[in-house]
C-alpha positions in Angstrom: 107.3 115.0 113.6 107.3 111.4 113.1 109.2 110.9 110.0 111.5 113.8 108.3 111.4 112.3 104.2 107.8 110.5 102.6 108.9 106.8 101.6 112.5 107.5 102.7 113.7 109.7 99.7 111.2 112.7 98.7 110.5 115.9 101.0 107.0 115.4 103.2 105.3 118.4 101.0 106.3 116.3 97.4 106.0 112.9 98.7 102.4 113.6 100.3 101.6 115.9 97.3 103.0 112.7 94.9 100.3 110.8 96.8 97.4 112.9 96.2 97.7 113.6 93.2 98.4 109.4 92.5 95.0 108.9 94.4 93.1 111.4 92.6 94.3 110.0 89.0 93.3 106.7 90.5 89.8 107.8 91.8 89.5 109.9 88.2 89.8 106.6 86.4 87.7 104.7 88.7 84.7 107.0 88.3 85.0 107.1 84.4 84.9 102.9 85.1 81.9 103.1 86.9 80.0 105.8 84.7 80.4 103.5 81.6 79.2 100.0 83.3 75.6 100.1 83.2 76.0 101.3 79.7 78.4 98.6 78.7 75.8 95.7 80.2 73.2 96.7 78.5 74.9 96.3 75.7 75.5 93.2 76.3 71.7 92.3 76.5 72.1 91.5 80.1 69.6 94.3 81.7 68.5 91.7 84.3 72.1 92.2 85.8 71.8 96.0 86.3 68.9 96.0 89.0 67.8 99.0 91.0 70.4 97.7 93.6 73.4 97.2 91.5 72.6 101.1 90.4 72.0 102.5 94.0 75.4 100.9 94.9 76.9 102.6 91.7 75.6 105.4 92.7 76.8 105.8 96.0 80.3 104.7 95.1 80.2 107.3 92.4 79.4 109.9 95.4 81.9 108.5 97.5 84.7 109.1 94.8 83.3 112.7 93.7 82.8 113.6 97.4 87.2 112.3 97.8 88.0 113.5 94.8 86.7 117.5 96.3 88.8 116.5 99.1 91.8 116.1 97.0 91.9 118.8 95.2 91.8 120.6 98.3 94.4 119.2 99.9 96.3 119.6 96.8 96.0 123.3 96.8 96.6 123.6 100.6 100.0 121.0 100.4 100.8 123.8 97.5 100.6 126.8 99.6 101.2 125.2 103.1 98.0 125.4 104.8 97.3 123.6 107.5 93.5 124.1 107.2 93.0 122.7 104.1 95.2 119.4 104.4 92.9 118.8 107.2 90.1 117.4 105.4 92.5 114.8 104.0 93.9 113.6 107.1 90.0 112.7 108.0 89.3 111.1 104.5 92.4 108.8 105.0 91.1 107.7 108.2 87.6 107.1 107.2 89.2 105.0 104.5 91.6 103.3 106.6 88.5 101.9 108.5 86.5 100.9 105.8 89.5 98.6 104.3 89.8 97.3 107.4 85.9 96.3 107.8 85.7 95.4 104.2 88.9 93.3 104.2 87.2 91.4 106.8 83.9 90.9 105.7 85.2 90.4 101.9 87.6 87.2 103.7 84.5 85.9 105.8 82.4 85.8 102.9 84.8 85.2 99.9 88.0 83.7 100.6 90.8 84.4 102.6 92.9 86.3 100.3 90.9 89.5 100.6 92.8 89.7 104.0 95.8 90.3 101.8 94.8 92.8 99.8 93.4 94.6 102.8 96.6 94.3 104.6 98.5 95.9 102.1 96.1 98.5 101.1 96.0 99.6 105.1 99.6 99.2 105.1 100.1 101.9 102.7 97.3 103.8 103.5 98.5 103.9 107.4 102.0 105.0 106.2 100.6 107.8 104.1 98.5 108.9 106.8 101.8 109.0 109.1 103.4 111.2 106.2 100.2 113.5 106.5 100.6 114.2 109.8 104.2 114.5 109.9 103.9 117.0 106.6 100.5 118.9 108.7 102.5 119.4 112.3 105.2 120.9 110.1 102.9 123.3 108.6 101.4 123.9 112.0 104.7 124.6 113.4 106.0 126.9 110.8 102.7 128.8 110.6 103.1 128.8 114.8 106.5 130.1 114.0 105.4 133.1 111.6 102.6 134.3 114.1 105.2 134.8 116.8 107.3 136.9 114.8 104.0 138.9 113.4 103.0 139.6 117.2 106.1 140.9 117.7 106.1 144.4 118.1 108.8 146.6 116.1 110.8 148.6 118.3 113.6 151.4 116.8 116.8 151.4 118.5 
């Protein structure tokens, strides 16, 4: 394992289940954000603002979070019962996501201003470290499920 307690204090299975479910309230509220925005602008009377692009990017962010937020929940219900194969999934969505802060820090920096590289920074920074809790909390589900199958295969003897 690489680190025994998530952000030095709580147990892998409640820190990395702390995180989830922190990230899923988080992706919850920025989905009800984005349902109600072309509603509020055009009640605004600025229509001109919500163009076919501005909705096909809306729309894909909105799948992006639904598709995360199904991720979530199943790695919430495999952190509750320790199973390896449905923490999984997670593990690759905080990868994917690591990547795309990373490129969008950059190109947000090179086309905005510099301070995007902050934000990116810190946003990998703790996106990296709950990653490592991840995988520390999914080796140690691998290892104790490991651990149960060799005593299943053992055969019981009488004496």
């Amino acid at each position: 394992m690489i680190v025994q307690k998530c952000f030095f204090c709580w147990s892998l299975k409640y820190g990395v289940y702390s995180w989830t479910v922190i990230q899923l309230i988080l992706r919850l509220g920025i989905m009800c954000g984005l349902y109600w925005i072309p509603d509020t602008i055009a009640d605004t009377g600025r229509e001109k603002v919500l163009s076919a692009v501005m909705s096909t990017i809306l729309g894909a962010i909105f799948g992006w979070l639904v598709w995360s937020v199904l991720i979530l929940v199943v790695a919430l219900k495999g952190i509750a019962e320790r199973r390896s194969m449905l923490v999984y999934p997670y593990m690759f969505l905080l990868i994917l996501e690591f990547v795309l802060l990373v490129v969008s820090g950059i190109l947000m920096s090179a086309l905005q201003t510099p301070w995007y590289i902050f934000q990116a920074l810190i946003s990998c920074g703790t996106h990296g470290y709950a990653f490592i809790c991840t995988i520390s909390f999914y080796k140690s589900i691998k290892a104790q499920e490991k651990g149960l199958h060799e005593v299943e295969a053992i055969p019981f003897k009488t004496v």
